[in-house]
C-alpha positions in Angstrom: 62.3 32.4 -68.3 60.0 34.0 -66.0 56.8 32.4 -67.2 58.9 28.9 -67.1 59.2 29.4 -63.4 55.6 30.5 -62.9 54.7 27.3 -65.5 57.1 25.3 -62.6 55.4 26.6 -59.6 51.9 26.2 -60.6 52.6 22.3 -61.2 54.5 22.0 -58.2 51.3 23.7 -56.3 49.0 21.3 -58.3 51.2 18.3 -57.3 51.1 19.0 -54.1 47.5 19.8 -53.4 47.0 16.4 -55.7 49.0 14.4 -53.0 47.3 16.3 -50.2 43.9 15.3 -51.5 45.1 11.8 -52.6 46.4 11.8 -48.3 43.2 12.9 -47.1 41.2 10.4 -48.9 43.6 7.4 -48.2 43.2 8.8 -44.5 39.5 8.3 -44.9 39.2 5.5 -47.3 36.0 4.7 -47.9 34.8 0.8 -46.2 31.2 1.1 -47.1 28.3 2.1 -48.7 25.0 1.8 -47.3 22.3 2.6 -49.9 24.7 5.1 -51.5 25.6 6.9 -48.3 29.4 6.3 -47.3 30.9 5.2 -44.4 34.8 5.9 -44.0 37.6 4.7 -42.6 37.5 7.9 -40.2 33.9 6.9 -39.0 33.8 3.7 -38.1 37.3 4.7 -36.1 35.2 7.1 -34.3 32.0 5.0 -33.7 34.7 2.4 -31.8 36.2 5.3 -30.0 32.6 6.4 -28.9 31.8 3.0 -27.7 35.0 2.3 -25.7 35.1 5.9 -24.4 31.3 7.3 -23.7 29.5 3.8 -24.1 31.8 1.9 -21.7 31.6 -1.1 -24.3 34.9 -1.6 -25.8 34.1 -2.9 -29.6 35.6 -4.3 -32.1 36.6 -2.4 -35.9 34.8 -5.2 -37.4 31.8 -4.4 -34.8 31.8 -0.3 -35.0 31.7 -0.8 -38.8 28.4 -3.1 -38.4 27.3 -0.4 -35.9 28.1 2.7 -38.0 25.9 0.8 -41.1 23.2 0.3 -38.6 23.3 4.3 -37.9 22.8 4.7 -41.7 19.9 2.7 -42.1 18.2 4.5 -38.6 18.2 7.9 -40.0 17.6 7.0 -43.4 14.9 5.0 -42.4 13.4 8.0 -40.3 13.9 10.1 -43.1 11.7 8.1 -45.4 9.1 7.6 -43.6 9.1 11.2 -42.9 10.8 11.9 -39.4 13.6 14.8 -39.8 15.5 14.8 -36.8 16.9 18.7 -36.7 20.1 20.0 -36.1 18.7 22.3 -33.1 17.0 19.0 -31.6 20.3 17.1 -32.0 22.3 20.2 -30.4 19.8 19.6 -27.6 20.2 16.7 -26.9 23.9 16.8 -26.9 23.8 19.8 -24.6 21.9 17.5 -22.4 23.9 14.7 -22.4 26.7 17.5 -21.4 24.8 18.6 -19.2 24.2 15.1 -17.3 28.5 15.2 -17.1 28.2 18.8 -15.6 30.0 20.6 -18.8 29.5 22.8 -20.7 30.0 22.5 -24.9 33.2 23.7 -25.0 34.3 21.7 -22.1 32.2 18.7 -23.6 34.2 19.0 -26.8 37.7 19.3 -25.6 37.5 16.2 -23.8 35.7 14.0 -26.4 38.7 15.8 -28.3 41.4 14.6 -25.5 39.8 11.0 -26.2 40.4 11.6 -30.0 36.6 12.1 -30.8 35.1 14.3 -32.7 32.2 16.6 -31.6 30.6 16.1 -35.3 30.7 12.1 -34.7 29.3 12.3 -32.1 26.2 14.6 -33.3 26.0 12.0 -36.0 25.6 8.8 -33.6 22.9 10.8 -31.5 21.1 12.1 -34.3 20.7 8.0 -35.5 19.9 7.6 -32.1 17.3 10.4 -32.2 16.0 9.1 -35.0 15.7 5.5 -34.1 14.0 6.0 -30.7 11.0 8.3 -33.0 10.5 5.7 -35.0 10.2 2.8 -32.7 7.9 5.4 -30.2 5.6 6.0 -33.6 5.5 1.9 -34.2 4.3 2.0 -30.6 1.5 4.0 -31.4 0.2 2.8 -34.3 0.0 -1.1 -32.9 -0.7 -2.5 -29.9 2.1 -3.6 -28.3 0.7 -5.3 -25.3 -2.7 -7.1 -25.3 -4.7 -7.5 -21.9 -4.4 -11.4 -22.6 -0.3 -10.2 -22.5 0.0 -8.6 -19.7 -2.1 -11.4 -17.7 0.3 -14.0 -18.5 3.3 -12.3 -17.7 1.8 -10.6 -14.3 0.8 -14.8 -13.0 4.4 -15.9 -14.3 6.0 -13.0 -12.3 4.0 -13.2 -9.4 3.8 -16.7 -8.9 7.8 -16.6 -9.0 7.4 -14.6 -6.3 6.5 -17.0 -4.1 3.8 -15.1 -2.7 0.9 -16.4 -2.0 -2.6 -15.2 -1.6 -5.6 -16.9 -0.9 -9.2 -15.7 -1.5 -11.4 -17.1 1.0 -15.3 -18.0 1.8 -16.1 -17.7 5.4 -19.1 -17.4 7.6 -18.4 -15.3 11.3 -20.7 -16.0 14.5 -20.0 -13.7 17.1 -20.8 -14.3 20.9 -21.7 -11.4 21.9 -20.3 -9.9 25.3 -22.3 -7.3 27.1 -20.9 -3.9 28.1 -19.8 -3.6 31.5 -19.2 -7.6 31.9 -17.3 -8.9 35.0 -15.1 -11.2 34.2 -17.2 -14.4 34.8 -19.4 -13.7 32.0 -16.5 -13.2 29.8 -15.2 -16.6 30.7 -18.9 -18.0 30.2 -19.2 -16.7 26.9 -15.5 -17.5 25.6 -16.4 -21.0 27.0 -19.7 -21.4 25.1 -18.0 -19.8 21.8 -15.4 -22.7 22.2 -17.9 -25.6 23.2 -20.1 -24.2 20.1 -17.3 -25.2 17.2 -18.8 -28.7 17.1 -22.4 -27.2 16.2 -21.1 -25.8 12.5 -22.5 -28.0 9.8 -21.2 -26.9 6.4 -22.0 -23.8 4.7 -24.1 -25.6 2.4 -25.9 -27.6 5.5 -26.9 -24.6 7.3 -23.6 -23.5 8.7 -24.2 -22.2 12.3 -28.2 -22.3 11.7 -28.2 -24.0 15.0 -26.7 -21.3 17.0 -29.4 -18.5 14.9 -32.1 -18.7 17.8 -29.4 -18.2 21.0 -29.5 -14.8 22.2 -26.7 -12.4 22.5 -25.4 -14.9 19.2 -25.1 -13.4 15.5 -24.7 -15.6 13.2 -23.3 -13.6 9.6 -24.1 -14.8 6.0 -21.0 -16.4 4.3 -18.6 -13.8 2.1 -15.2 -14.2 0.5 -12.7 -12.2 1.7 -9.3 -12.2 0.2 -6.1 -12.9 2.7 -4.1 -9.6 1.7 -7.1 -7.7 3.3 -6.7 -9.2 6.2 -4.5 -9.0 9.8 -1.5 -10.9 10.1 -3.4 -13.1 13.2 -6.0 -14.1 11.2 -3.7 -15.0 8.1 -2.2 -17.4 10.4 -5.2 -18.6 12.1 -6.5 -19.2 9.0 -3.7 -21.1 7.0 -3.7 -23.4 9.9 -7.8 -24.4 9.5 -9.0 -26.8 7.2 -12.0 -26.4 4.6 -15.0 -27.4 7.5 -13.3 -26.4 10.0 -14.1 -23.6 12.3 -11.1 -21.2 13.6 -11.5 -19.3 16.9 -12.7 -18.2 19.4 -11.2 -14.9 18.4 -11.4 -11.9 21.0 -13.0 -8.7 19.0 -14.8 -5.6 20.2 -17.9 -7.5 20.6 -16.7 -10.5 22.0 -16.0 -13.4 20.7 -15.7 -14.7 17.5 -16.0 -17.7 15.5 -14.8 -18.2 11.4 -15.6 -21.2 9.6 -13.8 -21.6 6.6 -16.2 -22.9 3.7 -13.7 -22.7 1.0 -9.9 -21.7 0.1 -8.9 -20.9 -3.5 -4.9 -20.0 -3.7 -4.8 -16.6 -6.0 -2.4 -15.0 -8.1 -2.3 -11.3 -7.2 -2.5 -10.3 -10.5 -3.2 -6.6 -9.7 -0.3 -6.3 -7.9 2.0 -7.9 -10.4 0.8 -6.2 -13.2 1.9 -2.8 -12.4 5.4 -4.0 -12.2 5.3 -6.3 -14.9 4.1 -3.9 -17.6 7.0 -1.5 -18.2 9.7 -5.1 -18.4 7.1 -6.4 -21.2 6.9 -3.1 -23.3 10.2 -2.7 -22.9 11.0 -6.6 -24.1 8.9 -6.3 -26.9 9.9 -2.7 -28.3 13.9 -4.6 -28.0 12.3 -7.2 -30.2 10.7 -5.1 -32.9 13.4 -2.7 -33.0 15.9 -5.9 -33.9 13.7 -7.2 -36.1 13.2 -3.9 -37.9 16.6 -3.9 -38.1 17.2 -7.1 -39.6 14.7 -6.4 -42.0 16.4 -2.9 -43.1 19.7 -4.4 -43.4 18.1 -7.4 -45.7 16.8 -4.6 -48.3 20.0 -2.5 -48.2 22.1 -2.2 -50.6 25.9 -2.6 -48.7 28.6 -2.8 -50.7 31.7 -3.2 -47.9 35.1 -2.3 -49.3 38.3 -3.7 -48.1 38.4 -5.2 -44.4 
């Protein structure tokens, strides 16, 4: 009689862990393998509860489940090639992202709880994360991502979008010189002969202000290009308004008076400047399309066998 009951109990005890087990599994029924790896029910619940919650980009089952296969193939792609993201560098990081929220672990974990996440999913999403950022950072490396040739092209486009515009100039200066200590009659006489001297420049390539070379108290300068972002805003304007062969001036300077024919005006993309800015948007394009296509290209080899929805 007494072994009967124990015979009873142990099959009632084996029943009901059976049913327990059979629970947990339907809890976390299994919806995919990637490569041999699962991904459950459970997960792809939790990869839609961290988007919503911590990404701020409600998604849908159907879309967690694409993204939870796409954390698969990260870290076992980082694991093939040889890149073993660590649990200490994972804890890391997630102390870090705590951190950013000002919380502590514990505090960190009882609210992801309170939003029905688990810690451990959310180690697993950063440790894909991990993963796929050392990979794409080692794919940097090894190519080059951005030729000279590149970066040229996109610093023009971006900086003649700017609507900028820059001019790189050839120009030839005489300057009327005005003694020290001049009353203001001589000034006048020299501004005057500066102005009334306009009509003598013949071209750079005919000799410019050769005419005025032999006055005294005149220097007349060799031509040089200057470039209009290195010089004052007067001048800028000054300039803009005076025609190839035509002379602008007089302008008043330290020495007196001055005279600028402009022998030629190229407009000029500032490529320097734009290039600096440009540089980090193009890497940053680029890296977005490898990492898709890598992607793409991972999920084309897999073997995924989705089960159910």
């Amino acid at each position: 009689m007494e072994r009967t009951y124990r015979l009873n109990l142990l099959s009632c005890t084996v029943f009901a862990f059976t049913m327990l087990y059979a629970s947990m599994i339907q809890a976390q029924s299994i919806a995919v393998f990637v490569n041999g790896d699962a991904v459950t029910s459970f997960d792809i619940e939790q990869r839609q509860r961290i988007a919503q919650r911590i990404d701020r980009k409600p998604i849908s089952s159907a879309q967690a489940r694409e993204e939870a296969i796409n954390d698969i193939l990260k870290t076992q792609e980082a694991r093939r090639i040889g890149y073993r993201i660590g649990d200490d560098d994972v804890e890391q990081q997630v102390l870090k992202f705590a951190q950013s929220l000002r919380q502590s672990i514990p505090e960190f974990e009882k609210n992801l709880k309170g939003a029905g996440i688990q810690l451990s999913a959310f180690r697993n999403k950063t440790r894909a994360d991990m993963s796929w950022m050392t990979i794409m950072q080692q794919r940097m490396k090894r190519g080059s991502y951005i030729t000279n040739s590149d970066l040229d092209k996109a610093a023009a486009e971006k900086a003649k979008k700017s609507g900028v515009k820059n001019y790189e100039y050839k120009l030839q200066q005489v300057v009327f010189v005005v003694p020290a200590g001049a009353g203001g009659a001589a000034i006048a006489q020299r501004q005057k002969a500066a102005a009334s001297s306009k009509s003598l420049f013949k071209g750079c390539d005919s000799g410019g202000f050769s005419a005025l070379a032999s006055l005294s108290d005149v220097a007349v300068k060799e031509p040089f290009n200057r470039s209009s972002d290195t010089l004052g805003e007067a001048a800028n304007t000054l300039l803009a308004k005076t025609p190839i062969g035509g002379v602008a001036g007089p302008l008043t300077t330290d020495q007196g008076f001055e005279l600028i024919a402009v022998c030629g005006k190229t407009e000029r993309t500032d490529i320097a400047a734009a290039r600096s800015t440009v540089e980090n948007e193009l890497v940053g394009t680029k890296t977005n399309a490898d990492a898709d296509a890598l992607l793409k290209e991972l999920r084309s080899k897999a073997a995924i066998e989705r089960r159910g929805r």
